[in-house]
C-alpha positions in Angstrom: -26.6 -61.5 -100.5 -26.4 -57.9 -99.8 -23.6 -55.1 -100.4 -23.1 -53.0 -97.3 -20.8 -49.9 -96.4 -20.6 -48.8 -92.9 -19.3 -45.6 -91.7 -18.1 -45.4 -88.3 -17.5 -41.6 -87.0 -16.0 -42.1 -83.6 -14.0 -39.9 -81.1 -10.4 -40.9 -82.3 -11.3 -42.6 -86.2 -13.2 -42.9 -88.9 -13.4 -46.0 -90.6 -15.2 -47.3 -93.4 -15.8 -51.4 -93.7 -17.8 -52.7 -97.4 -18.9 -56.2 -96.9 -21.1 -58.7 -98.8 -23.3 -60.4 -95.9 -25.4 -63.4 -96.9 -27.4 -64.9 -94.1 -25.0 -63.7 -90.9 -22.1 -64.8 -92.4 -19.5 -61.5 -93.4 -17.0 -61.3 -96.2 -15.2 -58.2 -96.3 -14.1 -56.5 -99.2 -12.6 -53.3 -98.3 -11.4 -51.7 -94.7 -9.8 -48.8 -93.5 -9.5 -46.5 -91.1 -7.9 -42.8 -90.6 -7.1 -41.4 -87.3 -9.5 -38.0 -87.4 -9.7 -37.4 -83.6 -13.4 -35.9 -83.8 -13.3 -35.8 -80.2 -10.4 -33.2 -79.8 -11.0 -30.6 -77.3 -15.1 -31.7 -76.6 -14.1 -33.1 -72.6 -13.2 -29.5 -72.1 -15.3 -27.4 -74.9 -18.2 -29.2 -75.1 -18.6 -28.5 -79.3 -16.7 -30.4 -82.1 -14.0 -28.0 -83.3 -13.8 -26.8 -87.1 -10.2 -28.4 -87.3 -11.6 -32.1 -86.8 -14.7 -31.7 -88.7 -12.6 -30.7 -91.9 -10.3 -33.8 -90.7 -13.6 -36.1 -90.7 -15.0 -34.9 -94.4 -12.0 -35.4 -95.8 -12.1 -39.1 -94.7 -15.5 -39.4 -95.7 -14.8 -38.1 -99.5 -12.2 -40.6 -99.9 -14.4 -43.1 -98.5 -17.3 -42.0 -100.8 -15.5 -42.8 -103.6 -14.7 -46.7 -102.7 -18.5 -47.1 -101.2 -19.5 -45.8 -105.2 -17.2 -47.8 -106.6 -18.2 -51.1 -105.1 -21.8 -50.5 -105.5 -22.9 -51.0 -102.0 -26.8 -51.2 -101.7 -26.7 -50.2 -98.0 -25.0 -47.4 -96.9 -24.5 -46.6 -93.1 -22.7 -44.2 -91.1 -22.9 -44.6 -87.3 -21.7 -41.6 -84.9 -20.6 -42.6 -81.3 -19.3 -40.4 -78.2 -17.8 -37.5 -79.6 -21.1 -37.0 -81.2 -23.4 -37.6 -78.8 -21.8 -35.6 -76.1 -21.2 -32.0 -78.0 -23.6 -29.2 -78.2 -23.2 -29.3 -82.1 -23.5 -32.7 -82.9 -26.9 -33.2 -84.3 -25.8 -30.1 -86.6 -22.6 -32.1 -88.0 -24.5 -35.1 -88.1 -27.0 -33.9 -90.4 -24.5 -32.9 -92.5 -22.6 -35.8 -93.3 -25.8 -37.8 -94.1 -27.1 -35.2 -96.5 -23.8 -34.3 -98.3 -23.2 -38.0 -98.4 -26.0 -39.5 -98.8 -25.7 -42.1 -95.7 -28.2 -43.1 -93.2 -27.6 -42.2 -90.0 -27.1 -43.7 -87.0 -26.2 -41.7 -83.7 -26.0 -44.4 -81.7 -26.7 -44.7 -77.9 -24.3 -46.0 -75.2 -26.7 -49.4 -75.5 -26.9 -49.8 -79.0 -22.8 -49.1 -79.3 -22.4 -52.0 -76.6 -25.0 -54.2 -78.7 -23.3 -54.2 -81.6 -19.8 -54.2 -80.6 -20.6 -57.3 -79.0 -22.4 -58.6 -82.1 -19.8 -57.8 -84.7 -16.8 -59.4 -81.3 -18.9 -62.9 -81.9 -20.2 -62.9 -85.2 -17.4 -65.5 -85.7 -17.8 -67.4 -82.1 -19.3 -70.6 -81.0 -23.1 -69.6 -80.3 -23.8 -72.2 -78.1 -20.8 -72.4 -75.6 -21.7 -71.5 -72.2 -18.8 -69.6 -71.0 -19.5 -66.2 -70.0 -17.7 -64.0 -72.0 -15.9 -60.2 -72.0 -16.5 -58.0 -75.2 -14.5 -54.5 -74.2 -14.7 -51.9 -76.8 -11.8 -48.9 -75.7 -13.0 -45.6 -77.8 -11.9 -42.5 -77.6 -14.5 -41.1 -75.8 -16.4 -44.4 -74.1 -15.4 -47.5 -73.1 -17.8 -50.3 -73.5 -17.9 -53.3 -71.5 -20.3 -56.4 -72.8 -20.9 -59.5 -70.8 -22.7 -62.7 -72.6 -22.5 -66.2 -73.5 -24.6 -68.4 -76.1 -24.6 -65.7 -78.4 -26.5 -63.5 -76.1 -25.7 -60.1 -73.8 -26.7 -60.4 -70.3 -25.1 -56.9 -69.4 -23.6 -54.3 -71.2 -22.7 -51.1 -70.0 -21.3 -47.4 -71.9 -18.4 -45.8 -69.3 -17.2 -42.4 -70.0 -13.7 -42.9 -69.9 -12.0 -43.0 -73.6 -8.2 -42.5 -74.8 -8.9 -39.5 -76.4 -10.6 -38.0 -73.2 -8.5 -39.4 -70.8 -5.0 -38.3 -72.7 -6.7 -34.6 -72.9 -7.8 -34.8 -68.8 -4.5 -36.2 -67.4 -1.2 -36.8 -69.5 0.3 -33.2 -70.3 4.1 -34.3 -70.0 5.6 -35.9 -72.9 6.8 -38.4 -71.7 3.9 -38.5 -69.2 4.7 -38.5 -65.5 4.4 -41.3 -63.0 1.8 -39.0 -61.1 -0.3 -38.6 -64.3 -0.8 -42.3 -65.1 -1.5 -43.1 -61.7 -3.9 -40.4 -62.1 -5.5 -41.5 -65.4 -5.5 -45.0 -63.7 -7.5 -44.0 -60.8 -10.1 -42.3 -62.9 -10.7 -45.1 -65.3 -11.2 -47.8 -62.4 -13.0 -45.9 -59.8 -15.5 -45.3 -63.5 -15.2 -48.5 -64.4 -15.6 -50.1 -61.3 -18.8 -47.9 -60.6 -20.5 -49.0 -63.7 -20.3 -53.0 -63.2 -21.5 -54.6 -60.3 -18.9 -57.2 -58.3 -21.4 -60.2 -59.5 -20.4 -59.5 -62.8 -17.1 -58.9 -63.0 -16.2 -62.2 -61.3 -18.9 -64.1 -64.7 -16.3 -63.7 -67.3 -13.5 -66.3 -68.3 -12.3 -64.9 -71.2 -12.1 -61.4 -72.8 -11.9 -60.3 -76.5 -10.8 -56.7 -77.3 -11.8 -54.8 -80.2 -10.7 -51.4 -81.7 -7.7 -49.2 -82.0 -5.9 -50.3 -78.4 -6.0 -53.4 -78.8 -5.6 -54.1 -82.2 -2.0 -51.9 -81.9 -1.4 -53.8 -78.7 -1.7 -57.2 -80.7 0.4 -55.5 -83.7 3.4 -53.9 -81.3 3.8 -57.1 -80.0 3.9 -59.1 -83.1 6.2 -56.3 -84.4 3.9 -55.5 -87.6 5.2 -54.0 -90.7 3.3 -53.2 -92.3 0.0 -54.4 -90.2 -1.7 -57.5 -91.0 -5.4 -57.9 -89.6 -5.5 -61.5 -90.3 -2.6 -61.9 -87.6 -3.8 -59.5 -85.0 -7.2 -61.7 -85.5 -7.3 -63.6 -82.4 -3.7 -62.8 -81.2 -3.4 -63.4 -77.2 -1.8 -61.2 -75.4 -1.4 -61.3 -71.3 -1.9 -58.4 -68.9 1.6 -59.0 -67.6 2.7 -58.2 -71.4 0.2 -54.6 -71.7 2.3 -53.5 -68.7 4.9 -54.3 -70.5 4.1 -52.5 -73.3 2.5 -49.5 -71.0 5.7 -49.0 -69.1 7.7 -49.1 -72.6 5.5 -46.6 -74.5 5.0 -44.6 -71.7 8.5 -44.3 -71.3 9.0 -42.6 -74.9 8.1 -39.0 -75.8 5.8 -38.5 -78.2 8.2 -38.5 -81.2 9.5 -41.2 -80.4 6.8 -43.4 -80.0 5.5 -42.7 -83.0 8.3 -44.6 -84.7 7.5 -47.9 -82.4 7.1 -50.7 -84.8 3.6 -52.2 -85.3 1.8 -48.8 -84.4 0.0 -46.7 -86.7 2.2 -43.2 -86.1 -1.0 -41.3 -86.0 -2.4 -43.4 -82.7 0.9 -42.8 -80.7 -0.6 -39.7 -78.8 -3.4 -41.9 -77.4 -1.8 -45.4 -77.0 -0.8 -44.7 -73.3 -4.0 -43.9 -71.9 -5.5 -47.0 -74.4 -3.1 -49.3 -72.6 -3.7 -47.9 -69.1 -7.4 -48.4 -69.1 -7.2 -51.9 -71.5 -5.4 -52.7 -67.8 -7.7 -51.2 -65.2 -10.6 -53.1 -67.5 -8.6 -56.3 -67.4 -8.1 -56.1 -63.3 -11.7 -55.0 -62.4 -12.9 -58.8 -64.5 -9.9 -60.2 -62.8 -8.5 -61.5 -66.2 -4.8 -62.4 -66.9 -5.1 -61.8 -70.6 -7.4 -60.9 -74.0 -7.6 -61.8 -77.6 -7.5 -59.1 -80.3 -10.2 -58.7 -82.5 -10.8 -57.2 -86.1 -14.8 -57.9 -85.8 -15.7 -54.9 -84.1 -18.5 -52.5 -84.4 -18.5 -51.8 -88.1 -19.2 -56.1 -88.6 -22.0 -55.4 -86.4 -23.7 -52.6 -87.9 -23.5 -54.2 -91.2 -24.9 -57.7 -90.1 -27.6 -55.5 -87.9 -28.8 -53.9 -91.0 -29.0 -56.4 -93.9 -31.3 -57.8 -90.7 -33.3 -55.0 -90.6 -33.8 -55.1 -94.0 
């Protein structure tokens, strides 16, 4: 049995999962996460700004404390689109492994997919045939993971993100009619471009990790406060995210922050997370998705108690 903290640095959070794993199966013991939009102002700038770095360490120095204070044996931090896209990245991620004493992990657009769709069917029936949808909406990338029996047959890293997208197109609070049409266009003519027809029409089902659709599952089951083990595996239709597009959309920005079941802090970037979760959802021709807490952070830690 080991004891494993990972670190996930993305574009719009950093979260922090400690686990014991014994022979692939995962038992978590702590998880968080804390909306530190890295990503702010890199579509446009090209460098992570000082203001979101400072918002990053001081999630890492709480998280720090709990990785110490469960004793975990491995420690892993993984850094994802923000990181890999700005001109100072390397730079800030040699600092957080040094000051924190993490290895890291500045994943490609490959390895993200890999293990996003390792961590989405850790849990899963290996054997069953059906070709199965693993989309992973960051806020920088968008990845989209085909596979069945336990096994990816295509995976594919898309620049279009919540973060990114918010930043490119919605600059009305509320935002405009034009703008999401805008922002919708974008993320399908991207999305579309990146899988082939022959694959899109493989998948039966889909399962939907991270931030947009975890607070799709919680708005809709009208969370308070939010409880993982009932967004685990919650359904929810496409007819009901543009539902829930139309009604956030509909709300400025202060007000949406007060919508029940979302995390205050991910109200700026809900609308574009629930306008591409759509566009994703009509390029696979799929009428709904489950939610998922195993994401990302259950793959990295099941990839390396492997590798060790």
């Amino acid at each position: 049995m080991s004891r494993v903290a990972v670190v996930d640095i993305g574009t719009n959070s950093t979260r922090l999962l400690v686990a014991e794993v014994d022979d692939g199966s995962l038992t978590e013991l702590q998880r968080e996460s804390i909306v530190t939009r890295l990503g702010e102002g890199v579509d446009a700038t090209g460098r992570l700004g000082e203001e979101p770095q400072a918002r990053v360490f001081a999630a890492l120095d709480r998280y720090a404390e709990a990785i110490d204070r469960h004793g975990a044996t491995t420690r892993v931090v993984v850094m994802t689109s923000a990181v890999r896209d700005a001109a100072n990245g390397a730079e800030f991620a040699a600092t957080v492994t040094e000051r924190y004493g993490l290895q890291g992990r500045t994943l490609s657009g490959d390895d993200e997919a890999r293990l996003s769709y390792l961590g989405a069917t850790a849990a899963r029936d290996p054997d069953d045939p059906s070709a199965l949808l693993v989309i992973d909406i960051g806020g920088g990338s968008t990845e989209m993971i085909v596979g069945a029996r336990g096994a990816v047959e295509f995976h594919v890293s898309t620049q279009v993100g919540v973060v990114r997208h918010t930043e490119r197109h919605l600059h009305s609070d509320p935002p405009t009619a034009a703008e999401l049409a805008a922002l919708a266009a974008d993320a399908r003519a991207a999305l579309e471009a990146a899988v082939p027809a022959e694959i899109r029409e493989r998948p039966a089902a889909a399962v939907a990790v991270a931030g947009t659709a975890t607070s799709c599952a919680s708005i809709d089951l009208e969370l308070d406060p939010y409880d993982p083990a009932r967004v685990e595996g919650h359904t929810i239709t496409r007819a009901r995210v543009e539902e829930l597009r139309d009604r956030l959309a509909a709300l400025p920005l202060a007000e949406r922050r007060g919508v029940t079941g979302l995390d205050p802090n991910r109200a700026p970037t809900i609308v574009a997370g629930t306008v591409i979760l759509l566009e994703v959802l009509g390029a696979f021709d799929l009428d709904a998705f489950e939610a998922s807490e195993r994401d990302i952070l259950w793959g990295v830690a099941l990839d390396s108690t492997s590798e060790h």
